[in-house]
Backbone atoms as SQL, in Angstrom:
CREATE TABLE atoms (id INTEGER PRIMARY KEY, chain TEXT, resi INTEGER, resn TEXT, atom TEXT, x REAL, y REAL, z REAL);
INSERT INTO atoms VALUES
  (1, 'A', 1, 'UNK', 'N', -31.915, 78.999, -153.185),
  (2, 'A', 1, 'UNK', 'CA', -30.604, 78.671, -152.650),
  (3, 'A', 1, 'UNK', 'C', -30.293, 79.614, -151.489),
  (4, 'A', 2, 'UNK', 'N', -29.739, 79.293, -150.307),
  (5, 'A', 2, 'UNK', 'CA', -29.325, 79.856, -149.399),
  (6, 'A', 2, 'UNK', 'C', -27.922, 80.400, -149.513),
  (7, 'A', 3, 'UNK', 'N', -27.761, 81.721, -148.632),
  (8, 'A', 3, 'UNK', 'CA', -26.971, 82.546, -149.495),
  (9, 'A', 3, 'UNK', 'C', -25.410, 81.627, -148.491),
  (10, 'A', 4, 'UNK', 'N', -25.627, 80.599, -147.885),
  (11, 'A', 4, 'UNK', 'CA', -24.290, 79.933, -147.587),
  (12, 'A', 4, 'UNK', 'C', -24.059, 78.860, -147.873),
  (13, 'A', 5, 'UNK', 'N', -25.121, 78.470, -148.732),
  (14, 'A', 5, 'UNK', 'CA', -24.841, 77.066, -150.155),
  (15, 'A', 5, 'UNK', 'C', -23.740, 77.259, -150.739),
  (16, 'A', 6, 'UNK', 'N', -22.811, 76.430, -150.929),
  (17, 'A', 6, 'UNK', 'CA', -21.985, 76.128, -151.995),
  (18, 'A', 6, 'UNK', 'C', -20.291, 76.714, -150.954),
  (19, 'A', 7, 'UNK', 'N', -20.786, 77.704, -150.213),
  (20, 'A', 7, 'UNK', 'CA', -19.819, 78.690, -149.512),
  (21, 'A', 7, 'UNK', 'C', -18.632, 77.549, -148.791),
  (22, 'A', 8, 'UNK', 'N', -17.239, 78.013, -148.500),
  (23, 'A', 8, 'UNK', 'CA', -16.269, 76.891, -147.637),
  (24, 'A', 8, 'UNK', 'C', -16.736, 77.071, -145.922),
  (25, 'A', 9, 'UNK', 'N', -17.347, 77.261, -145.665),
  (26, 'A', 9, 'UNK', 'CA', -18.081, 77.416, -144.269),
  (27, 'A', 9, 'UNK', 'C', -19.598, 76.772, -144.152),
  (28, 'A', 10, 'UNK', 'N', -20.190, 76.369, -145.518),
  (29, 'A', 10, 'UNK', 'CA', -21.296, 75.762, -145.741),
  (30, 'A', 10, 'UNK', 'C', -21.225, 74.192, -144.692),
  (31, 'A', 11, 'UNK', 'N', -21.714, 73.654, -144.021),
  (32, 'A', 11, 'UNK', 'CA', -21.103, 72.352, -143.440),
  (33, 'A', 11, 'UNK', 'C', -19.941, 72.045, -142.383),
  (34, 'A', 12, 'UNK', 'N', -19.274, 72.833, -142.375),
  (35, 'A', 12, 'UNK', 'CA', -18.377, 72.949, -141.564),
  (36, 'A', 12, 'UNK', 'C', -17.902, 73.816, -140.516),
  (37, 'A', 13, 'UNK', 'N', -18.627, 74.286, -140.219),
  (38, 'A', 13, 'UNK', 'CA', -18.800, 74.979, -138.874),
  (39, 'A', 13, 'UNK', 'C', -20.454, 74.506, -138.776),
  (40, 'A', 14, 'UNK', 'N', -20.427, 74.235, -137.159),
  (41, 'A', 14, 'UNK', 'CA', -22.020, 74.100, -136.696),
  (42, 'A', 14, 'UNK', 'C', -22.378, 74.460, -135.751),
  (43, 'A', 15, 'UNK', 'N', -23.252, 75.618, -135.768),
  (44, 'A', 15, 'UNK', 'CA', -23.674, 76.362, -135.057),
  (45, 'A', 15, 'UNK', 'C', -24.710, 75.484, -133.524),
  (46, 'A', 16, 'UNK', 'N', -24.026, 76.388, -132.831),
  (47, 'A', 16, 'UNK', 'CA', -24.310, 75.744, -131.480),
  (48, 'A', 16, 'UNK', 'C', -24.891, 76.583, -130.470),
  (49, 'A', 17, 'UNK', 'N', -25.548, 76.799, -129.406),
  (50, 'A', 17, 'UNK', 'CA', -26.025, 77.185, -128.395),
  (51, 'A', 17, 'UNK', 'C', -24.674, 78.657, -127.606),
  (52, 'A', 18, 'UNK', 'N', -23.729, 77.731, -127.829),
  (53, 'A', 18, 'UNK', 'CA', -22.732, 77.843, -127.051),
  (54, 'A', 18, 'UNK', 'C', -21.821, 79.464, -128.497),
  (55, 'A', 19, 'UNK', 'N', -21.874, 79.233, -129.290),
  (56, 'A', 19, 'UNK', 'CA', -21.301, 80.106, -130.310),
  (57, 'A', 19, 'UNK', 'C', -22.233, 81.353, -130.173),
  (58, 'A', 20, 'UNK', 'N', -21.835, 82.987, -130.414),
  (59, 'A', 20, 'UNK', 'CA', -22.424, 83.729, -130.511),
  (60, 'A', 20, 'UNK', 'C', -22.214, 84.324, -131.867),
  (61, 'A', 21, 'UNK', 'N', -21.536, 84.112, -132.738),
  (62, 'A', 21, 'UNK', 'CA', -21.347, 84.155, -133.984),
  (63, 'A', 21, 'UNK', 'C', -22.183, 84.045, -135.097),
  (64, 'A', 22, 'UNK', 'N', -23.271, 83.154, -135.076),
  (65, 'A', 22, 'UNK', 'CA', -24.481, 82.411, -136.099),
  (66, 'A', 22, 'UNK', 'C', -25.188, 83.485, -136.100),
  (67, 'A', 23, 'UNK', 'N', -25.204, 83.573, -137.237),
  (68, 'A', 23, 'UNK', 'CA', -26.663, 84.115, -137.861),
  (69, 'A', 23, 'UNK', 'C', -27.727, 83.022, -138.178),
  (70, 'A', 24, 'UNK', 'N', -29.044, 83.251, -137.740),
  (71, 'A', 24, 'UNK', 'CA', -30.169, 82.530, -137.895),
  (72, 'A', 24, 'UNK', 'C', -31.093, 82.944, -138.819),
  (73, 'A', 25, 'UNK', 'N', -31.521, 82.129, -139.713),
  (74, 'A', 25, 'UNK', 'CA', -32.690, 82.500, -141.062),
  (75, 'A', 25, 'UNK', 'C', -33.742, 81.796, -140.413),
  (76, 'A', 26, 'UNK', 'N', -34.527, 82.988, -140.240),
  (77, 'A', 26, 'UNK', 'CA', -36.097, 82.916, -139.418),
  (78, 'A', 26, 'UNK', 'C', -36.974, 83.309, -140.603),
  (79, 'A', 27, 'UNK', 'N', -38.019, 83.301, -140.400),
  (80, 'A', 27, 'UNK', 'CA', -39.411, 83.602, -140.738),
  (81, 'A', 27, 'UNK', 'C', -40.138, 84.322, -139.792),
  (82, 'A', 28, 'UNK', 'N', -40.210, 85.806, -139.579),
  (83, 'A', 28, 'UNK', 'CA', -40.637, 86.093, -138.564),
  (84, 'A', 28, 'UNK', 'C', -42.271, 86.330, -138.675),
  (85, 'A', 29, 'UNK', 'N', -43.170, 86.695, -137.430),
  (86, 'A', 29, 'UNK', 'CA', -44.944, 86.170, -137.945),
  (87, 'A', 29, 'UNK', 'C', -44.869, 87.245, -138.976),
  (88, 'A', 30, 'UNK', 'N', -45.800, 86.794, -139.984),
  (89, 'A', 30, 'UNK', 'CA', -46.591, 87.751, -140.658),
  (90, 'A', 30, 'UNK', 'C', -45.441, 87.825, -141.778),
  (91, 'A', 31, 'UNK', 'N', -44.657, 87.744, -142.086),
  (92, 'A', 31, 'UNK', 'CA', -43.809, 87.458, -143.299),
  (93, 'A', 31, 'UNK', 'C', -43.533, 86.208, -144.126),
  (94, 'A', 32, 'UNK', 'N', -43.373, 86.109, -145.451),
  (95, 'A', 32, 'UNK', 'CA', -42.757, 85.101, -145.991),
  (96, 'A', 32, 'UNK', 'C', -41.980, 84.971, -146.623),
  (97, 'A', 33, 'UNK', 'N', -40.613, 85.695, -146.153),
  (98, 'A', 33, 'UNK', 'CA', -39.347, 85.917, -146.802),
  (99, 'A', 33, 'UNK', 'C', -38.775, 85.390, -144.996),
  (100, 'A', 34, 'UNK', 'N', -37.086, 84.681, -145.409),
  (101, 'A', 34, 'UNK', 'CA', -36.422, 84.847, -144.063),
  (102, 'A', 34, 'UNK', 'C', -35.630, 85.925, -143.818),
  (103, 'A', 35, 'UNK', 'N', -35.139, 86.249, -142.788),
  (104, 'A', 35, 'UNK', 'CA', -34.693, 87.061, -142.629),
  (105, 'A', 35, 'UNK', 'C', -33.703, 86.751, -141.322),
  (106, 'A', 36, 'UNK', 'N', -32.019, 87.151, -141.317),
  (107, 'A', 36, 'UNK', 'CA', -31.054, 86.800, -140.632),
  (108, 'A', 36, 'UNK', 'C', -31.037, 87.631, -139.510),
  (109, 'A', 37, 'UNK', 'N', -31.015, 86.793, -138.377),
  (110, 'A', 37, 'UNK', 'CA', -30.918, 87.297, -137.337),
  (111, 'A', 37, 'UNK', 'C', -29.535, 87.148, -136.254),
  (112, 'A', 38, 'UNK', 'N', -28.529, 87.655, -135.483),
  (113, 'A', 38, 'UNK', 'CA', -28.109, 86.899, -134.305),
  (114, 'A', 38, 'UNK', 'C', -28.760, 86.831, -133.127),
  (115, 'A', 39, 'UNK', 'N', -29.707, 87.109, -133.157),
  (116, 'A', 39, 'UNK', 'CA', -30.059, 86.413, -131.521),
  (117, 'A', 39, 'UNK', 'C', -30.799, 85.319, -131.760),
  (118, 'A', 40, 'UNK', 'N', -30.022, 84.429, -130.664),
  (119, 'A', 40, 'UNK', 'CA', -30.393, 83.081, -130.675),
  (120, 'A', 40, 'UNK', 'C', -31.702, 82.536, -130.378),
  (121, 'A', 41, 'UNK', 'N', -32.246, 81.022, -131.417),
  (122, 'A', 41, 'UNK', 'CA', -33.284, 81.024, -130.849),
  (123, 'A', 41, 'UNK', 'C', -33.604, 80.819, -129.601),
  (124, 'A', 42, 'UNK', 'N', -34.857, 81.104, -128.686),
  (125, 'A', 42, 'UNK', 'CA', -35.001, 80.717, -127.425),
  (126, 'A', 42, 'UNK', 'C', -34.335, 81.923, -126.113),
  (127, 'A', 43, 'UNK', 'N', -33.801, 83.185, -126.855),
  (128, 'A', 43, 'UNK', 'CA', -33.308, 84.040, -126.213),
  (129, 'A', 43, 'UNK', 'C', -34.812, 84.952, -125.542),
  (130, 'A', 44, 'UNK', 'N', -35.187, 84.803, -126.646),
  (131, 'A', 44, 'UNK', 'CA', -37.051, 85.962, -126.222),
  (132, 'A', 44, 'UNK', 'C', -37.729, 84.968, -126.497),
  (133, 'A', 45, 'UNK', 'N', -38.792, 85.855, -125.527),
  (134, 'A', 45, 'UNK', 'CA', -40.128, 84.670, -125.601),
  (135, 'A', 45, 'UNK', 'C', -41.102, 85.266, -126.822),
  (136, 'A', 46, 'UNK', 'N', -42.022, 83.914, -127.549),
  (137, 'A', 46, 'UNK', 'CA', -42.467, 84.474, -128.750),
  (138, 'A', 46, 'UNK', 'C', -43.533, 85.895, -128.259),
  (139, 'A', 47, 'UNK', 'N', -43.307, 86.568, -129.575),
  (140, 'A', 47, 'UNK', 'CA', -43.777, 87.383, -129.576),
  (141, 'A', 47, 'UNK', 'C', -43.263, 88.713, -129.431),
  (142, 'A', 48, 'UNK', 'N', -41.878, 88.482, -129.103),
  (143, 'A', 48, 'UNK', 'CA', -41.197, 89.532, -128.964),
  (144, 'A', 48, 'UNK', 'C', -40.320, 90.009, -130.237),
  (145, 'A', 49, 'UNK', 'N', -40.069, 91.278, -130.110),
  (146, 'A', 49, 'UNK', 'CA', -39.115, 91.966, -131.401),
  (147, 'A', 49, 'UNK', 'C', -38.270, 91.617, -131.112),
  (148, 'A', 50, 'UNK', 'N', -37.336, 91.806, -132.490),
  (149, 'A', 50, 'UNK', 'CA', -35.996, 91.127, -132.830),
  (150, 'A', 50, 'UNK', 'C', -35.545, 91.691, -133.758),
  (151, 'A', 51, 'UNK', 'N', -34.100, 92.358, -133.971),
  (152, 'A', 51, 'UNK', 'CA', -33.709, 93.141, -134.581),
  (153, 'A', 51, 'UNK', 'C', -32.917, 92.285, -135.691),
  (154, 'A', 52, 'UNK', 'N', -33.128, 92.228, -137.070),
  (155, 'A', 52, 'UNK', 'CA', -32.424, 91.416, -138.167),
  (156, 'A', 52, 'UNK', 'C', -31.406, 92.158, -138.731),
  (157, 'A', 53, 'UNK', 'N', -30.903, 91.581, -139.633),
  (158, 'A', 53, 'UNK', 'CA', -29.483, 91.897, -139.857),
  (159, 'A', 53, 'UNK', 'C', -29.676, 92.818, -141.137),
  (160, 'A', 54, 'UNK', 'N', -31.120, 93.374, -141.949),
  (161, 'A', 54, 'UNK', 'CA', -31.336, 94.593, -142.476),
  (162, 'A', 54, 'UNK', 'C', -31.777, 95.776, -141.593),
  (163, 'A', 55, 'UNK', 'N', -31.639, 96.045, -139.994),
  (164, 'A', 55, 'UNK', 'CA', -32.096, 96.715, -139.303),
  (165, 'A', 55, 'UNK', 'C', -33.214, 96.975, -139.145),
  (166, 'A', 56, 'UNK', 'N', -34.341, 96.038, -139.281),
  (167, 'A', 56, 'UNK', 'CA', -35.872, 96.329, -139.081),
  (168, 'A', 56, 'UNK', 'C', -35.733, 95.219, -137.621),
  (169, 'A', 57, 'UNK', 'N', -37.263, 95.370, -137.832),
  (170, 'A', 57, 'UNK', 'CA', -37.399, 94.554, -136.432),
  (171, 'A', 57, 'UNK', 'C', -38.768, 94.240, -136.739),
  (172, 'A', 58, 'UNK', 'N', -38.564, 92.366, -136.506),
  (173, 'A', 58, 'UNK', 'CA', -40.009, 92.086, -136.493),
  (174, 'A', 58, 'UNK', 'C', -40.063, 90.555, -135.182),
  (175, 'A', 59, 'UNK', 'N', -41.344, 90.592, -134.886),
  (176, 'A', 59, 'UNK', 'CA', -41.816, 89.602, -134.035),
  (177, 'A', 59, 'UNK', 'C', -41.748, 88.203, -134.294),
  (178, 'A', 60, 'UNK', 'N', -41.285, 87.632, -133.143),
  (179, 'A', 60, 'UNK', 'CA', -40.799, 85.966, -133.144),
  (180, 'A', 60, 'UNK', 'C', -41.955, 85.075, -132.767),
  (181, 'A', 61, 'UNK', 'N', -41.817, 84.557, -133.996),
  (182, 'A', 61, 'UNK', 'CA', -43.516, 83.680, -133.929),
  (183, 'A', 61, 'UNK', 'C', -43.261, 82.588, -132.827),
  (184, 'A', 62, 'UNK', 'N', -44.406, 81.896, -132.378),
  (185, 'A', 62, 'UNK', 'CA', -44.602, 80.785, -131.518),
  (186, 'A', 62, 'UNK', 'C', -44.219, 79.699, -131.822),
  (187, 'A', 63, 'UNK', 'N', -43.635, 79.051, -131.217),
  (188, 'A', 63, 'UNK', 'CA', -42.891, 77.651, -131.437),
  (189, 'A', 63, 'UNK', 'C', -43.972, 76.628, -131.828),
  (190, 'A', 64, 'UNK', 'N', -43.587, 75.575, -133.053),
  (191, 'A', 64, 'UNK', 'CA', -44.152, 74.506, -133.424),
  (192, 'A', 64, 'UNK', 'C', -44.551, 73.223, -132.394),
  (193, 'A', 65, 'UNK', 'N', -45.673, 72.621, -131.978),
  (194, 'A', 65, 'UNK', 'CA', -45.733, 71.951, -131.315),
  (195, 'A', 65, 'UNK', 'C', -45.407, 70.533, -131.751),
  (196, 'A', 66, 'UNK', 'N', -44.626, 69.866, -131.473),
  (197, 'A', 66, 'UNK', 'CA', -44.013, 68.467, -131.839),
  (198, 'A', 66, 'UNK', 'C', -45.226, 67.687, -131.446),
  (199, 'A', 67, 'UNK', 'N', -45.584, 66.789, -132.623),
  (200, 'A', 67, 'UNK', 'CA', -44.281, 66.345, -133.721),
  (201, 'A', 67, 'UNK', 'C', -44.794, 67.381, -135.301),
  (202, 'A', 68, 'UNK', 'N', -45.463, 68.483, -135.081),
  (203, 'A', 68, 'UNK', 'CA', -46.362, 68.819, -136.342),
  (204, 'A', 68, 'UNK', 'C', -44.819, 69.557, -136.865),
  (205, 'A', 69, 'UNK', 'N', -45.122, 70.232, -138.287),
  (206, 'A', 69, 'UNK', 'CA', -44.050, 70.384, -138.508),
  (207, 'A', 69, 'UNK', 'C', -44.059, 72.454, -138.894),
  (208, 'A', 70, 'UNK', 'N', -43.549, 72.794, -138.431),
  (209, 'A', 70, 'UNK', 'CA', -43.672, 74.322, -139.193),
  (210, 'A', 70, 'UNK', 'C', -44.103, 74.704, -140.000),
  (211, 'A', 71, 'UNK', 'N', -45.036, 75.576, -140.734),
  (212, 'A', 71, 'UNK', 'CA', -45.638, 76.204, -141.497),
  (213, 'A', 71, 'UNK', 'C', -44.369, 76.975, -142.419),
  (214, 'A', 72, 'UNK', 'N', -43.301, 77.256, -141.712),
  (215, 'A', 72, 'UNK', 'CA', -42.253, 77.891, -142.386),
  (216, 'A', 72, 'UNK', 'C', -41.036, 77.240, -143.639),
  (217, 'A', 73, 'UNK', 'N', -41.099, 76.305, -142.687),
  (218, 'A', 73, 'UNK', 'CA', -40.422, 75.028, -143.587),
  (219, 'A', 73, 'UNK', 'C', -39.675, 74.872, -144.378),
  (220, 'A', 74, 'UNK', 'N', -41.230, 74.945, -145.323),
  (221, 'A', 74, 'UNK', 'CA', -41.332, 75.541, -147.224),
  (222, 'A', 74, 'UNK', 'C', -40.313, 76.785, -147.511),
  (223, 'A', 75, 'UNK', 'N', -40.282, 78.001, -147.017),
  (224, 'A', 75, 'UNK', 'CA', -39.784, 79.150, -146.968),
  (225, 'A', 75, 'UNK', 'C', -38.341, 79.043, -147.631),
  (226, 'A', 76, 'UNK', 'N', -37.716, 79.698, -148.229),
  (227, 'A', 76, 'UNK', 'CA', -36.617, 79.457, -148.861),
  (228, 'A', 76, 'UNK', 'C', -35.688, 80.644, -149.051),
  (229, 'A', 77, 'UNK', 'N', -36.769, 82.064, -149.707),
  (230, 'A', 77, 'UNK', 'CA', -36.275, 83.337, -149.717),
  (231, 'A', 77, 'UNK', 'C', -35.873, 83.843, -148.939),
  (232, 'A', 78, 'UNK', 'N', -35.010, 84.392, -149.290),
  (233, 'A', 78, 'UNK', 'CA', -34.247, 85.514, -148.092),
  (234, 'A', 78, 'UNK', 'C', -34.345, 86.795, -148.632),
  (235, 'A', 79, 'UNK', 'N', -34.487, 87.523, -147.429),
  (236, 'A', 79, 'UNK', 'CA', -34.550, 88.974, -147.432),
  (237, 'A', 79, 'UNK', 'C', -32.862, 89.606, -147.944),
  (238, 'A', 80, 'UNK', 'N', -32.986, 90.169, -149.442),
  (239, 'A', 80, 'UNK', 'CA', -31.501, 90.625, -150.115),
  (240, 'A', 80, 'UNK', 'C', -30.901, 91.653, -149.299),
  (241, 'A', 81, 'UNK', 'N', -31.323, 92.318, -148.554),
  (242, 'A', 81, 'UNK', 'CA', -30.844, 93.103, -147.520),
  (243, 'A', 81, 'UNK', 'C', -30.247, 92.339, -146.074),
  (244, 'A', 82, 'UNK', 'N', -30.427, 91.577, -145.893),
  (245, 'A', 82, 'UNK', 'CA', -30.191, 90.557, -144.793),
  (246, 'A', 82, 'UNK', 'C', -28.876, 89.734, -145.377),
  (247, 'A', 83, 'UNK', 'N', -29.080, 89.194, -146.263),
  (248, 'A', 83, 'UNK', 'CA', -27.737, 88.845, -146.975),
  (249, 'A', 83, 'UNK', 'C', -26.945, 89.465, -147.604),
  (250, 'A', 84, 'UNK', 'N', -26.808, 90.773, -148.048),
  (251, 'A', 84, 'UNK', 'CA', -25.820, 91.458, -148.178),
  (252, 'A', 84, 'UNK', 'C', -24.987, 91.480, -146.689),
  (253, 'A', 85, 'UNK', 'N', -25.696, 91.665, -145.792),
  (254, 'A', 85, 'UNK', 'CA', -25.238, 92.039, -144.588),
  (255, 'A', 85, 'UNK', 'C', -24.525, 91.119, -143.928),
  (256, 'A', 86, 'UNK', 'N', -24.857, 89.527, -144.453),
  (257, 'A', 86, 'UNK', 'CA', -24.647, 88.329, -143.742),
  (258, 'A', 86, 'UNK', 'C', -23.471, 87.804, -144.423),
  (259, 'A', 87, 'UNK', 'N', -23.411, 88.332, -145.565),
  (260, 'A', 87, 'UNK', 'CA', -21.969, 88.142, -146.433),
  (261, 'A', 87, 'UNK', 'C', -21.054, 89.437, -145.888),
  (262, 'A', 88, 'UNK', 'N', -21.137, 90.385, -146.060),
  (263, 'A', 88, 'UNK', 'CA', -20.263, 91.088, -144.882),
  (264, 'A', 88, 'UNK', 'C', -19.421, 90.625, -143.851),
  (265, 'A', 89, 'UNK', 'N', -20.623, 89.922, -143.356),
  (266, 'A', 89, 'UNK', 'CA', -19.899, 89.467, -141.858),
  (267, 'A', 89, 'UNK', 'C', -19.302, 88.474, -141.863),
  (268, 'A', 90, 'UNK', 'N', -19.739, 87.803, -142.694),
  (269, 'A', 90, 'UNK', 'CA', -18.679, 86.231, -143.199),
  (270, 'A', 90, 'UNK', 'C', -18.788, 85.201, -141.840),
  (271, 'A', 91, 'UNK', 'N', -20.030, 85.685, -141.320),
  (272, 'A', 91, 'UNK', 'CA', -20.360, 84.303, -139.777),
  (273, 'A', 91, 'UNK', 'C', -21.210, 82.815, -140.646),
  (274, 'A', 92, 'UNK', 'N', -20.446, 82.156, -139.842),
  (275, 'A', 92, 'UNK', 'CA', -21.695, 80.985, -140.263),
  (276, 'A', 92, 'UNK', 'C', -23.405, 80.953, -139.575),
  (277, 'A', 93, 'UNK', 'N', -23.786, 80.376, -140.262),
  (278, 'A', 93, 'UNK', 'CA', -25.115, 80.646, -140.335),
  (279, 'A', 93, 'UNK', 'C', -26.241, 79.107, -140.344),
  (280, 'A', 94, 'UNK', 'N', -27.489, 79.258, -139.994),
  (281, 'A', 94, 'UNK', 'CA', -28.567, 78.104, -140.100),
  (282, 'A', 94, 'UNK', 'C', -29.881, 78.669, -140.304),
  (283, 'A', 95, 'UNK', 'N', -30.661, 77.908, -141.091),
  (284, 'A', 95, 'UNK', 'CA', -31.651, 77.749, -140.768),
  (285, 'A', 95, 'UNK', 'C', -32.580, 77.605, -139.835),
  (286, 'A', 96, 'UNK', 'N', -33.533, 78.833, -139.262),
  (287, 'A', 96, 'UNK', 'CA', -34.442, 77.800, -137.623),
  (288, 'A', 96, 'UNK', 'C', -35.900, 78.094, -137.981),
  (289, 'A', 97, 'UNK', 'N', -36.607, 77.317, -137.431),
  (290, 'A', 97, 'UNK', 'CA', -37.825, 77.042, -137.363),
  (291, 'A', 97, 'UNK', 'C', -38.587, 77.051, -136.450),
  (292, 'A', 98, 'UNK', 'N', -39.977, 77.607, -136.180),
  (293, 'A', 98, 'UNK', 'CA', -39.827, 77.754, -134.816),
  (294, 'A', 98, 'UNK', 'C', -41.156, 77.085, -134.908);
């Protein structure tokens, strides 16, 4: 379960390009837990660090080539340090895939 299931912000706010508010649940390479980020996708080019919302920093994998579908997908866990932090902040939030 995602830690903004069930939440009154679950669905109703939708995160947009245009909002700087969202937190994003990535999969960054080499991990298989997500982990919340605000910087948006498409801000760095892959491969670059990215600072998550438990204060580590890990690298932004390469974008999926359409129509195949992400390797990440599946992924579901979240990093409990990332969501403590993401409940803190009380921003709405998504899922991305890259």
């Amino acid at each position: 379960m995602f830690a903004d299931e069930g939440s009154a912000r679950c669905g109703t706010v939708l995160p947009t390009a245009y909002r700087s508010d969202v937190v994003f649940w990535i999969v960054p390479v080499g991990e298989d837990v997500r982990h919340g980020t605000t910087t948006r996708p498409g801000a760095l080019p892959a491969g670059s660090e990215v600072l998550v919302l438990c204060a580590r920093r890990f690298k932004l994998p390469t974008s999926t080539p359409w129509p195949d579908v992400p390797k990440t997908k599946s992924v579901t866990r979240q990093c409990e340090d990332c969501v403590a932090e993401y409940e803190r902040l009380g921003r709405p939030a998504t899922v991305w895939d890259f």
